[in-house]
N, C-alpha and C positions, 0 to 999 in steps of 0.2 A: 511611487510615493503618493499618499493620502488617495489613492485607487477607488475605495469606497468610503470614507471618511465621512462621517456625520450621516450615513444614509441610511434608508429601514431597513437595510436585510437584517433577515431572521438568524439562517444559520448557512452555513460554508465548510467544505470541505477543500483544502488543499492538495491537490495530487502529488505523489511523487516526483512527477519531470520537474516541480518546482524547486528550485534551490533557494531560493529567497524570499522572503513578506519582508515588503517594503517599509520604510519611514513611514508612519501615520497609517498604514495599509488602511484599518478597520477602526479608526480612530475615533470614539462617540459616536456608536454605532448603539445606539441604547438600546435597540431589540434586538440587538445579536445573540442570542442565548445557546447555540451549538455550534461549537468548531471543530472540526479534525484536522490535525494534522498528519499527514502521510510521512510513513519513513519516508526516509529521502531528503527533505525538506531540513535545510543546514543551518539558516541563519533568520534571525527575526530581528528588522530592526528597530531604532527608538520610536515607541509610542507606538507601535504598532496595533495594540491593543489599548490602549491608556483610554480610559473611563468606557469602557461597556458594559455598561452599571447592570446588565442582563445575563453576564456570561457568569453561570457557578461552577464550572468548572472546566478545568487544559489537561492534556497530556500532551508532550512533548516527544518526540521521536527518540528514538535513540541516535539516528545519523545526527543530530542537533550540534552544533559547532559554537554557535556565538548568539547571546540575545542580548537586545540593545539595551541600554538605557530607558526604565520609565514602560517599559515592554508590559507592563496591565497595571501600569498606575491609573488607583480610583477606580479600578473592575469592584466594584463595593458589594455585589454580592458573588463574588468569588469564593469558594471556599476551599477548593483542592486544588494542588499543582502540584502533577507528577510529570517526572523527567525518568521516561522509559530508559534501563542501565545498557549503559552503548561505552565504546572504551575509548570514544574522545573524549579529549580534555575541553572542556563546557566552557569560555568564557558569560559570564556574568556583568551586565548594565548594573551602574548605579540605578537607585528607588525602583528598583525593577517591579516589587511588588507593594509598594509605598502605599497606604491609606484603602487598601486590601482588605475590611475593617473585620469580615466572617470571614477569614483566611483559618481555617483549623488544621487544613494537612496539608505535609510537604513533604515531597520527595527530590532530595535534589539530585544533581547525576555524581556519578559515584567517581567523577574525574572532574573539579572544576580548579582554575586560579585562586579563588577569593572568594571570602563573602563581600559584594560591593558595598559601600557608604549608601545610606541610606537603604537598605537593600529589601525591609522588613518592615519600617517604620512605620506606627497608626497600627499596625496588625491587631487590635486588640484582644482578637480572640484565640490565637497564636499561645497556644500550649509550651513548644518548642520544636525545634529544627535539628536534626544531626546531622551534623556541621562534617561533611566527608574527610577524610583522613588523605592530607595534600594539600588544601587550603591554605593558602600562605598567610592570610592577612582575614582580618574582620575589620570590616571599612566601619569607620566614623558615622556615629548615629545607625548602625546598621540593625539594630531591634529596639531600637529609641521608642518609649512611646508605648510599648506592648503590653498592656495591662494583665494579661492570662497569660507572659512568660515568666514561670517558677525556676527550670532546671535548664542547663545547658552542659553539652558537652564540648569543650576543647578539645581537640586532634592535636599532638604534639608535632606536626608542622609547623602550626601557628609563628611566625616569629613577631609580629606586630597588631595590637589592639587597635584601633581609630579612639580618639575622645567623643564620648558620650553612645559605645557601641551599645551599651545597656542601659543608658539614662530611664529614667520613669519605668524601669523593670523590677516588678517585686519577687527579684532571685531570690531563690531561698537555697537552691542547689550549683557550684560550680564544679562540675568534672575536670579536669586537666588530666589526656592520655599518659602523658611525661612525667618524667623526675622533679623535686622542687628545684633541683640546678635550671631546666630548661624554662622552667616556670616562672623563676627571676631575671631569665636572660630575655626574655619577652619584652618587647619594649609595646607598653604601656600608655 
């Protein structure tokens, strides 16, 4: 935990024998601008990245199991996150990608629980996210705030909305995979 935290490095590569990035690992590490992640590498935890106002872009292994909470909150010049397609099931941290502000591409893994609370919030350049099909929930406030998201797509897993998962979003499009039955059983 907090390993290199606030320091100058530039750039890092994580090897494979690694299983974990700790709490805080690379935490306001503001010249951190290149990371790899190695297959292999499972878990990433809260804030691990949170504010490396340097780093424009992640890809994330396909071994990837679980990332924390707040996992590149404030990475402000962020702008892609892809999640290599691997056939675990991906837990997802609340604000994982919170105030993310040049955030334009996402790929999420094609197996995850949820979209967490807070999960997208501040994104404002955030087009839109195709939200994987299995997704149970859309957490609270989870694209609050997104000023560039128009269209979304619902997966008809979905069974529960969070309040204010689109607040300050000027939708113009909502997709729903499902029937109007499943669409009103949605709890809201």
């Amino acid at each position: 935990n907090s390993a290199f935290r606030g320091s100058s490095i530039v750039s890092v590569t994580v090897p494979s024998n690694v299983k974990l990035i700790g709490d805080s690992a690379f935490r306001q590490c503001r010249n951190l601008s290149s990371v790899t992640i190695s297959e292999g590498v499972e878990k990433i935890d809260q804030n691990a990245f949170s504010a490396c106002t340097s780093l424009t872009s992640i890809t994330l292994p396909a071994s990837m199991e679980e990332v924390g909470a707040a996992a590149f909150f404030q990475c402000t010049s962020l702008t892609s996150a892809v999640f290599v397609p691997g056939s675990n099931q991906v837990k997802l941290g609340d604000n994982m990608f919170t105030q993310c502000y040049y955030l334009m591409r996402v790929t999420l893994p094609k197996n995850i629980d949820r979209i967490s609370d807070g999960m997208f919030q501040n994104c404002l350049m955030l087009p839109g996210v195709e939200i994987p099909q299995g997704a149970e929930s859309i957490g609270a406030s989870a694209f609050a705030s997104c000023s560039g998201f128009t269209t979304v797509i619902i997966p008809d897993s979905v069974t529960t909305i969070g309040i204010a998962a689109f607040a300050s979003c000027p939708l113009t499009d909502i997709y729903f995979t499902g029937t109007e039955t499943q669409w009103g059983s949605i709890s809201k």
